[in-house]
Each structure stands twice: as structure tokens, then as C-alpha cells.
Z-matrix of the N, CA and C atoms (Angstrom, degrees):
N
C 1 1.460
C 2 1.525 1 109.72
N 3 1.592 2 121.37 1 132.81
C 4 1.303 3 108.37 2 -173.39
C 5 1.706 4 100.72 3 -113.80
N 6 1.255 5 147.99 4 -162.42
C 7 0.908 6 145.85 5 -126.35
C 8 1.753 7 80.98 6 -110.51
N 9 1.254 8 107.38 7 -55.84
C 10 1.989 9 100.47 8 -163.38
C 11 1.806 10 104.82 9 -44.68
N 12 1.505 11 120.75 10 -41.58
C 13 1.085 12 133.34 11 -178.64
C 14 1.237 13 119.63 12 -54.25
N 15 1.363 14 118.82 13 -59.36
C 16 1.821 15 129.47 14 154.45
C 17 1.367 16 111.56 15 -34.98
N 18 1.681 17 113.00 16 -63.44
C 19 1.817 18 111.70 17 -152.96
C 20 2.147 19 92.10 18 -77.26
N 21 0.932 20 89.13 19 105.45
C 22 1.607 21 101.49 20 168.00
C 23 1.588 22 108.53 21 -104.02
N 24 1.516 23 108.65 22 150.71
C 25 1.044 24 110.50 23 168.82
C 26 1.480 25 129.06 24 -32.77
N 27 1.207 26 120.07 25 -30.62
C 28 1.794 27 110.60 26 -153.19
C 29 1.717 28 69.75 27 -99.94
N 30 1.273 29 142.03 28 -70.55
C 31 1.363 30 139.70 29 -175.90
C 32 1.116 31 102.96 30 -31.08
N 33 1.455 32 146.90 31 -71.37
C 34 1.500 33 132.74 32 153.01
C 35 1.454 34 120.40 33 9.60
N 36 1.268 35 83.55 34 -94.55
C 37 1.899 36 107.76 35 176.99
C 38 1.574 37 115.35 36 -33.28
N 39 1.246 38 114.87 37 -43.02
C 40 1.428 39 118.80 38 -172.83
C 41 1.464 40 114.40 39 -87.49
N 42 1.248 41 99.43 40 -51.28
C 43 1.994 42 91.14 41 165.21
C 44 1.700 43 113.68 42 -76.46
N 45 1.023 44 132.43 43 -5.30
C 46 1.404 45 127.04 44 142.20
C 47 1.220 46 110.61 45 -40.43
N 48 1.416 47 97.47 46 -87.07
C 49 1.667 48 108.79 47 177.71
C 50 1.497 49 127.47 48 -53.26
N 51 0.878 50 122.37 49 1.11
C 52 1.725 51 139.49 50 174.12
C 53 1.447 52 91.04 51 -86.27
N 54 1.512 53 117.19 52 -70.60
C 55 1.637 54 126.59 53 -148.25
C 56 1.900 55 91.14 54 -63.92
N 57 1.437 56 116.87 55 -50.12
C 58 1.076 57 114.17 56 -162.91
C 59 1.722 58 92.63 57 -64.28
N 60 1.435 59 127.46 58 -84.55
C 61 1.568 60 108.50 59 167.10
C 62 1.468 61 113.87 60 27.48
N 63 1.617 62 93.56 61 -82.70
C 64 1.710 63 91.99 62 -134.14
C 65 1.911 64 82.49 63 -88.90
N 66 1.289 65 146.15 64 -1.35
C 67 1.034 66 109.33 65 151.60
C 68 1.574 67 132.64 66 -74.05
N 69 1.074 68 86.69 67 -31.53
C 70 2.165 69 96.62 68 177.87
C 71 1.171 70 89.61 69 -68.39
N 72 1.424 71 160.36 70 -30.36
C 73 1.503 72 133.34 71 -175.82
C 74 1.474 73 103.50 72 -93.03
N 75 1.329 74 120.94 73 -23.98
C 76 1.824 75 121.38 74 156.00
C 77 1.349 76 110.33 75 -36.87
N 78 1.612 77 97.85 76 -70.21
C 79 1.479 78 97.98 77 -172.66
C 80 1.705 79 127.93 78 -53.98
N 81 1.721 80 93.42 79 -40.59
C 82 1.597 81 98.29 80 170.76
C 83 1.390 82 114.56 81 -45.72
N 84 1.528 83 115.65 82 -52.37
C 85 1.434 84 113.73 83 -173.73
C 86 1.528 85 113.79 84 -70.14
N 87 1.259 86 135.71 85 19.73
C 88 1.407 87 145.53 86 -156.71
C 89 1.897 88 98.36 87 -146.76
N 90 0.894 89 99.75 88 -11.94
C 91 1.974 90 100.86 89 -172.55
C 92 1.436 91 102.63 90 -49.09
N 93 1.135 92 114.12 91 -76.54
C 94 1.640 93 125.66 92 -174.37
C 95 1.086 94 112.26 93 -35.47
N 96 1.541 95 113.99 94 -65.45
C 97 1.583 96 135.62 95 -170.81
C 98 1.967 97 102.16 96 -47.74
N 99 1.465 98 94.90 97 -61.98
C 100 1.500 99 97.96 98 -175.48
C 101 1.484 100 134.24 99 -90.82
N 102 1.276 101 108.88 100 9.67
C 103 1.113 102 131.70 101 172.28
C 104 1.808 103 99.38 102 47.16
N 105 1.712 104 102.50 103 63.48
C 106 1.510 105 92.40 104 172.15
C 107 1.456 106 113.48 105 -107.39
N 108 1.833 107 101.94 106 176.23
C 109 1.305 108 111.51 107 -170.69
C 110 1.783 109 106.16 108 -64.60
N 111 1.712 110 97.52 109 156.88
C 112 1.544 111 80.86 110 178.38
C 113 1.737 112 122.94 111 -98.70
N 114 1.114 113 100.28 112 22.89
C 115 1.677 114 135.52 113 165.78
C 116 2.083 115 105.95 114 -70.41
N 117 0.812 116 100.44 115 -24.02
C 118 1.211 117 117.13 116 177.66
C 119 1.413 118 109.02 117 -37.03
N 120 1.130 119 117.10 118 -75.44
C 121 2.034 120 105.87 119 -175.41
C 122 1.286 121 100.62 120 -68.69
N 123 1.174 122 121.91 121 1.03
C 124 1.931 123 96.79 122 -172.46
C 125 1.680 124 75.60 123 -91.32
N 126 0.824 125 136.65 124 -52.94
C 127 1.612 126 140.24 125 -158.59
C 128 1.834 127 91.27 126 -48.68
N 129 1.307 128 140.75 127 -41.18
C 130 1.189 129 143.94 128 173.47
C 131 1.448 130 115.76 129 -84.95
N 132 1.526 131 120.55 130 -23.90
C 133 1.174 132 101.17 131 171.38
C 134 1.492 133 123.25 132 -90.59
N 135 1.758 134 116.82 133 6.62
C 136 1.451 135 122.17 134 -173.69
C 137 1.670 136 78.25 135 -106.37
N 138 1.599 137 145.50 136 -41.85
C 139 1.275 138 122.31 137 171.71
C 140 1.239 139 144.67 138 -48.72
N 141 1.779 140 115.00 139 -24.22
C 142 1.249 141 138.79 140 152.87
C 143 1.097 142 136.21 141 -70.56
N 144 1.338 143 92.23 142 -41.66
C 145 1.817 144 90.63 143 165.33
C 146 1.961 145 109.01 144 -79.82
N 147 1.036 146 129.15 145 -11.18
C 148 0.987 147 112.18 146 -176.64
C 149 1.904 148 108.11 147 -104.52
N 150 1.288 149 92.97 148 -1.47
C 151 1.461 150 93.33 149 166.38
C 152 1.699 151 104.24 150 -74.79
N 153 1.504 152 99.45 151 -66.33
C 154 1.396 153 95.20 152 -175.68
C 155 1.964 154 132.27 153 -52.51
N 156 1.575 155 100.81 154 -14.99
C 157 1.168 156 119.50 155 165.15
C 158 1.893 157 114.70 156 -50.11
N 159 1.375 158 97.51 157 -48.33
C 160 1.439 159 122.47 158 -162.13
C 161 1.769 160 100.10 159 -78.89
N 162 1.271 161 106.23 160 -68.56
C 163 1.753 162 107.64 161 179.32
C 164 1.552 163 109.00 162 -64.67
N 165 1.226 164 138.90 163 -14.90
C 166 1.284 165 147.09 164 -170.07
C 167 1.894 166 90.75 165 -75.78
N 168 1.013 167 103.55 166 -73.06
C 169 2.041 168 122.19 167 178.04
C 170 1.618 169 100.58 168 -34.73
N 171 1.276 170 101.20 169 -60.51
C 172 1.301 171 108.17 170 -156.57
C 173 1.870 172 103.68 171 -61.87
N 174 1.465 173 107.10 172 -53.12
C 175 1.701 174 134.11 173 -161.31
C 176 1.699 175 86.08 174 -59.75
N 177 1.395 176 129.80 175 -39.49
C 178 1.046 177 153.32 176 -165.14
C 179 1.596 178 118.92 177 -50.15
N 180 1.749 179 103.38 178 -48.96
C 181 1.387 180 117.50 179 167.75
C 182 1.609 181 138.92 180 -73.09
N 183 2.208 182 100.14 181 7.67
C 184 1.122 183 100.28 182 160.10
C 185 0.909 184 113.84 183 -121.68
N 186 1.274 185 114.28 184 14.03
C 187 1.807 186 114.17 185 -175.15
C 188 1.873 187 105.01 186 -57.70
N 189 1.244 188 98.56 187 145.40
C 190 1.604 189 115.06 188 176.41
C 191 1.444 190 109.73 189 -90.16
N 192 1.455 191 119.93 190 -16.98
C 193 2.088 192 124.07 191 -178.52
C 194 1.481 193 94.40 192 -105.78
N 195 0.862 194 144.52 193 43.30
C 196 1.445 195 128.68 194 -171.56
C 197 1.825 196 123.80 195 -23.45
N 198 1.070 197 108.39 196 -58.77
C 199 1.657 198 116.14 197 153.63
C 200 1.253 199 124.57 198 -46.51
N 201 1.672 200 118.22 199 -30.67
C 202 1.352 201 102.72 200 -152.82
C 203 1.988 202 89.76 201 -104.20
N 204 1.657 203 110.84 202 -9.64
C 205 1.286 204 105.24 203 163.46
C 206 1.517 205 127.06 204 -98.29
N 207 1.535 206 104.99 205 -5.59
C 208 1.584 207 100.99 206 164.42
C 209 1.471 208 98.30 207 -69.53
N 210 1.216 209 138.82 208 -91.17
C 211 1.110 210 149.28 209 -178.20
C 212 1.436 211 115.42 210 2.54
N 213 1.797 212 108.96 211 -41.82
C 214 1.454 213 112.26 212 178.89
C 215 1.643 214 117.32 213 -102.98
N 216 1.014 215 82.31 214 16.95
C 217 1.811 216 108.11 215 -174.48
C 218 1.373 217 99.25 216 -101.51
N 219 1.188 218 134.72 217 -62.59
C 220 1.550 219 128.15 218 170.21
C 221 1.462 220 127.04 219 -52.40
N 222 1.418 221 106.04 220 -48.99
C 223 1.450 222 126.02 221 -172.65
C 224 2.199 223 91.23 222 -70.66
N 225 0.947 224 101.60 223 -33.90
C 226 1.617 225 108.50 224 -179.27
C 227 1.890 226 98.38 225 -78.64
N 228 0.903 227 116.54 226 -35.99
C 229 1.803 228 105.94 227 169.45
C 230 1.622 229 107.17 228 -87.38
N 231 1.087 230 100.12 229 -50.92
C 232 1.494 231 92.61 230 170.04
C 233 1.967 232 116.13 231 -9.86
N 234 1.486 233 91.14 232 -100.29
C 235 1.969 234 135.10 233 145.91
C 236 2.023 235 91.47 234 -5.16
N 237 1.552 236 119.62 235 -55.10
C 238 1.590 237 114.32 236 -158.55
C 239 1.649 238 94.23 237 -78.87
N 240 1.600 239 119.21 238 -28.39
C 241 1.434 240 105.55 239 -150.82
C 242 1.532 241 89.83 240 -97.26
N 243 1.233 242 127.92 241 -8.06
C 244 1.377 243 123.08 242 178.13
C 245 1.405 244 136.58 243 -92.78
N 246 1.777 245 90.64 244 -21.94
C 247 1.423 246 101.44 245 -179.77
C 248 1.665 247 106.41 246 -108.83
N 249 1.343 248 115.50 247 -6.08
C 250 1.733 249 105.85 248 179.40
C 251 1.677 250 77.70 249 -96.86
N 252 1.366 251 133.42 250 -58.48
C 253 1.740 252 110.29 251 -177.18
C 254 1.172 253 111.20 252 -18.35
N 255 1.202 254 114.96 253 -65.76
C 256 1.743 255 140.89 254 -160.64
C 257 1.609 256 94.04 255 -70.73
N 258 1.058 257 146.61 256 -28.45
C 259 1.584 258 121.55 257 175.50
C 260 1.579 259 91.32 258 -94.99
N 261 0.905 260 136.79 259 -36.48
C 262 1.567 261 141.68 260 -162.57
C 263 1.817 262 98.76 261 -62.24
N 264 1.641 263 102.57 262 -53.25
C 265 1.943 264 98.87 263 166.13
C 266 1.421 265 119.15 264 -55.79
N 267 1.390 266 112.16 265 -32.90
C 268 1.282 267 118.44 266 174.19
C 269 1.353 268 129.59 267 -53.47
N 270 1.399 269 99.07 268 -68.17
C 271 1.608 270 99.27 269 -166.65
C 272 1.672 271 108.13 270 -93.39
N 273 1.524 272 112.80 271 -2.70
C 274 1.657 273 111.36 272 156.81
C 275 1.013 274 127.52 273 -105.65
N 276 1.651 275 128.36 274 16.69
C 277 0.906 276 120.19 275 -169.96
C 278 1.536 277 154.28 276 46.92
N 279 1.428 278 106.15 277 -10.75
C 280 1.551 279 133.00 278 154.93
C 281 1.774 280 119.40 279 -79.40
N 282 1.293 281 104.85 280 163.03
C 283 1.463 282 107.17 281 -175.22
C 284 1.612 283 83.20 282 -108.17
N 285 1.300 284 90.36 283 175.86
C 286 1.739 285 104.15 284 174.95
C 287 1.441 286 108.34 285 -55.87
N 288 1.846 287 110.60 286 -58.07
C 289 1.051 288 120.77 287 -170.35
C 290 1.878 289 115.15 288 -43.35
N 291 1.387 290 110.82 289 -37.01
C 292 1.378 291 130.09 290 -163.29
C 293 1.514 292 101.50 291 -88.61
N 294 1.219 293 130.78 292 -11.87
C 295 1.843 294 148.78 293 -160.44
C 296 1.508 295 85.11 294 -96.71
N 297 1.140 296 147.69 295 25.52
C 298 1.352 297 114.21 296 166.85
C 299 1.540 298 109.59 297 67.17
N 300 1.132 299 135.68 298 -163.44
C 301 1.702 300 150.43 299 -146.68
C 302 1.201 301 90.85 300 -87.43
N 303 1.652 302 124.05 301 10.22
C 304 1.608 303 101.06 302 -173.61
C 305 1.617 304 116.77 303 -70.22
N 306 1.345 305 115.11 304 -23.68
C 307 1.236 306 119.72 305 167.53
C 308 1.619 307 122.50 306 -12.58
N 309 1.703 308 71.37 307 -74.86
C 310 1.862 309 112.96 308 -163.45
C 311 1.874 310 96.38 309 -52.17
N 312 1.454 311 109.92 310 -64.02
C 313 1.394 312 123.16 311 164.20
C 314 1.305 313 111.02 312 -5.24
N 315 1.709 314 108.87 313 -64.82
C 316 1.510 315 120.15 314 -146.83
C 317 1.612 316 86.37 315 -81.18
N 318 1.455 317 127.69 316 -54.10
C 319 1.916 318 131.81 317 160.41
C 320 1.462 319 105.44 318 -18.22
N 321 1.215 320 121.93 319 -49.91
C 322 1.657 321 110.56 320 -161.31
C 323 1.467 322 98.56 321 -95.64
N 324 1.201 323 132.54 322 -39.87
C 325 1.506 324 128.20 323 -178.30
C 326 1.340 325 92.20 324 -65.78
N 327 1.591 326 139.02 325 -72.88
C 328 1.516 327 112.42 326 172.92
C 329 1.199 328 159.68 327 -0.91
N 330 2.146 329 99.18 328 -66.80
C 331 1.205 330 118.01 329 168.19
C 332 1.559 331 116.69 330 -52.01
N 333 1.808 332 100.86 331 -74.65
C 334 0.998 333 109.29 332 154.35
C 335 1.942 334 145.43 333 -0.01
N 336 1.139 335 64.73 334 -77.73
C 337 2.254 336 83.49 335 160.85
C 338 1.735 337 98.72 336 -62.21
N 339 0.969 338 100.36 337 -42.21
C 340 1.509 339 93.87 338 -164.65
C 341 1.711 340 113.14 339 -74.85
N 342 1.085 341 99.83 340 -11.58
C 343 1.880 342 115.28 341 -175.05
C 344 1.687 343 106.77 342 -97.06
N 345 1.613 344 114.94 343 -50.79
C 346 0.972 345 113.07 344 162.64
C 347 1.132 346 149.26 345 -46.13
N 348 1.558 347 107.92 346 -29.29
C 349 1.629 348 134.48 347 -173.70
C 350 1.739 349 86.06 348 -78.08
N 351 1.352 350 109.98 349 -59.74
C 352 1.839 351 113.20 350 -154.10
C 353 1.674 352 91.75 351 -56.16
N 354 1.452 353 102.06 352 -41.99
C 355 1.813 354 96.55 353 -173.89
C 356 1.150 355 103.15 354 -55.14
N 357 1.258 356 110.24 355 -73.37
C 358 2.051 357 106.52 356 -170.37
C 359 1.504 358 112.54 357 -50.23
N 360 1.392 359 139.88 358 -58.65
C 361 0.896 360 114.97 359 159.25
C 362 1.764 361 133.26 360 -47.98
N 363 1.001 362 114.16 361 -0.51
C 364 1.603 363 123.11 362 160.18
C 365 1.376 364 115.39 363 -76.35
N 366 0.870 365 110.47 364 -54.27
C 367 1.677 366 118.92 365 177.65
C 368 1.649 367 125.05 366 -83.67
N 369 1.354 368 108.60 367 -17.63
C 370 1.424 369 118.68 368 161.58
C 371 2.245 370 108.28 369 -63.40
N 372 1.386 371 87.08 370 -51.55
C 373 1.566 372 102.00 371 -176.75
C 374 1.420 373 110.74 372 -69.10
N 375 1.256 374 131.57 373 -18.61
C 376 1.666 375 138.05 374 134.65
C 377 1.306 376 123.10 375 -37.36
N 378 1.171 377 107.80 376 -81.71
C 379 1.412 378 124.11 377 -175.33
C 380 2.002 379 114.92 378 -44.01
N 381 1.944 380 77.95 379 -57.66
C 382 1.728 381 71.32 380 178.49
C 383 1.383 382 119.88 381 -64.20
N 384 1.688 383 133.36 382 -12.16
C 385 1.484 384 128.78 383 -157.01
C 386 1.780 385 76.83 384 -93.18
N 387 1.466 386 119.20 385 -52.62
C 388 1.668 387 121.25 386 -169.66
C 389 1.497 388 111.82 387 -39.28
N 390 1.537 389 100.09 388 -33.93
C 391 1.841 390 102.32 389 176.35
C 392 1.273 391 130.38 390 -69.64
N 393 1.635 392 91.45 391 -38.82
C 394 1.664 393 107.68 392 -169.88
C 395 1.745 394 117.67 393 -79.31
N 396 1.424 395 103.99 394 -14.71
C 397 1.509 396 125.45 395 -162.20
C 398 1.557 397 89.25 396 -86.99
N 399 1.445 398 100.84 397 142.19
C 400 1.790 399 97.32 398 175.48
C 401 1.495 400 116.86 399 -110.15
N 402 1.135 401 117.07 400 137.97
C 403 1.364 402 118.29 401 -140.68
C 404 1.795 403 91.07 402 -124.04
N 405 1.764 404 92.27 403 93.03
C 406 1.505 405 115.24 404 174.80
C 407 1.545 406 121.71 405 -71.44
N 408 1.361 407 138.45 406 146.06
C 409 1.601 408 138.93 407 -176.71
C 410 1.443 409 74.83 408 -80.15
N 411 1.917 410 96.07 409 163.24
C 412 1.372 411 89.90 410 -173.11
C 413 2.222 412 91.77 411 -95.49
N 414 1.516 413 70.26 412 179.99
C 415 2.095 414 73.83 413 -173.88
C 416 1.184 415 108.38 414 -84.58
N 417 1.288 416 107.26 415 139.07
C 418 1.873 417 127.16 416 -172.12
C 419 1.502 418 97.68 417 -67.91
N 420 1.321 419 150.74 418 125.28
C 421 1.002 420 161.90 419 125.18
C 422 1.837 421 114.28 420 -49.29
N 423 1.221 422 101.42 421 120.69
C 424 1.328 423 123.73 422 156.93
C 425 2.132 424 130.33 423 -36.23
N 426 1.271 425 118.32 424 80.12
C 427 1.669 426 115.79 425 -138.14
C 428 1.319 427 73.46 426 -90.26
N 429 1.806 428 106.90 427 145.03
C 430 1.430 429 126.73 428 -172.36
C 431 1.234 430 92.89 429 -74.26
N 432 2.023 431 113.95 430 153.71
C 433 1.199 432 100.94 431 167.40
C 434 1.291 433 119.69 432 -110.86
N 435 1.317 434 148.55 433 170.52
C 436 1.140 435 159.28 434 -103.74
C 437 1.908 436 97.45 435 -144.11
């Protein structure tokens, strides 16, 4: 088993959401000391989700179910934008709305994800028909003679 085979969507999603975690509670434990903005976890929770946006696409183009990993590919961003939102309200105490452009942020990593996925699955659904298709010399024709 090599690594694309292991990292599945929901495994994605969760070490996303792990990595993002444990930096917003870094930072929490660093607030005072560093006198940071309190924009701060949203700034990690639009970095996590857009990591996992990125390795999700990519991990995507060896999947062997193609359907059965889009499917867990959405429901797995779905799951990232709700639960790093949801620690990001938490431990800053701001809503998205109140975060500055983070909104907008979370709009373009969305779209985005959402364009990327249709591409790779575009070009996966190429490739595999380019394989499966049998690729005949063309037929010698008979040249009139002279």
C-alpha cells in the first residue's frame, strides 16, 4: 500500500482538522506573550482547509473508485469547513462575519475546490477512457497504380 491508497478522504479531513487544532491552541497558548491578532485561528482555519483542499485534488488522481472518492471528498470538505469554522469561533471568539474577509476566503477556497475537483476528475475520466480505448495502426490502403 503506498501513501495515495492510505490518505483517504475522511483521513484527510481529520489530520486537517488535527493540524489546524493544534495550531489555534498554539497560538491560544502564545496570545498574551505575542500580542496576536484575534483573527488568528480563522487565518489557520482557511490554511487547513485549503491545504486539505489541495492534497484532497491531487491524492484524488489515483484513486481506483473515482465516485466513491469524490463523494468522500466533498462530504470530507464539507466536515473541514464546519469544524475548523467551529473551533476558529471558538477559540477567537469572533464569528466569520466579525473576522474580516474571512468569509470571502472560505468563498474562494470553496469555489476553487469545487473547480479543481471537476478538473481532475475531468482528466482522470480522459486518461482512463485513453487506456481502455484500443489504439489500432491505421489500415494500409491499396495505392492506385499509375
Amino acid at each position: 500500500m503506498d501513501i495515495f491508497e492510505k490518505a483517504t478522504p475522511p483521513v484527510q479531513a481529520v489530520i486537517s482538522i488535527g493540524l489546524g487544532l493544534f495550531f489555534m491552541l498554539t497560538c491560544l497558548m502564545f496570545e498574551n506573550s505575542l500580542e496576536l491578532r484575534p483573527e488568528r485561528p480563522w487565518v489557520f482555519a482557511s490554511t487547513f482547509l485549503l491545504f486539505y483542499s489541495i492534497f484532497n485534488v491531487v491524492f484524488g488522481l489515483s484513486a481506483q473508485n473515482a465516485e466513491r472518492y469524490w463523494t468522500q471528498a466533498v462530504i470530507g470538505f464539507v466536515l473541514c469547513v464546519a469544524v475548523l469554522g467551529a473551533l476558529a469561533y471558538l477559540i477567537s471568539g469572533l464569528g466569520i462575519n466579525d473576522a474580516g474577509s474571512f468569509k470571502w476566503i472560505f468563498i474562494v477556497i470553496t469555489i476553487s475546490y469545487l473547480v479543481f475537483m471537476s478538473i481532475s476528475r475531468a482528466m482522470k475520466g480522459i486518461v482512463d477512457f485513453a487506456q481502455k480505448e484500443e489504439w489500432n495502426s491505421p489500415k494500409m490502403r491499396d495505392k492506385p497504380k499509375k
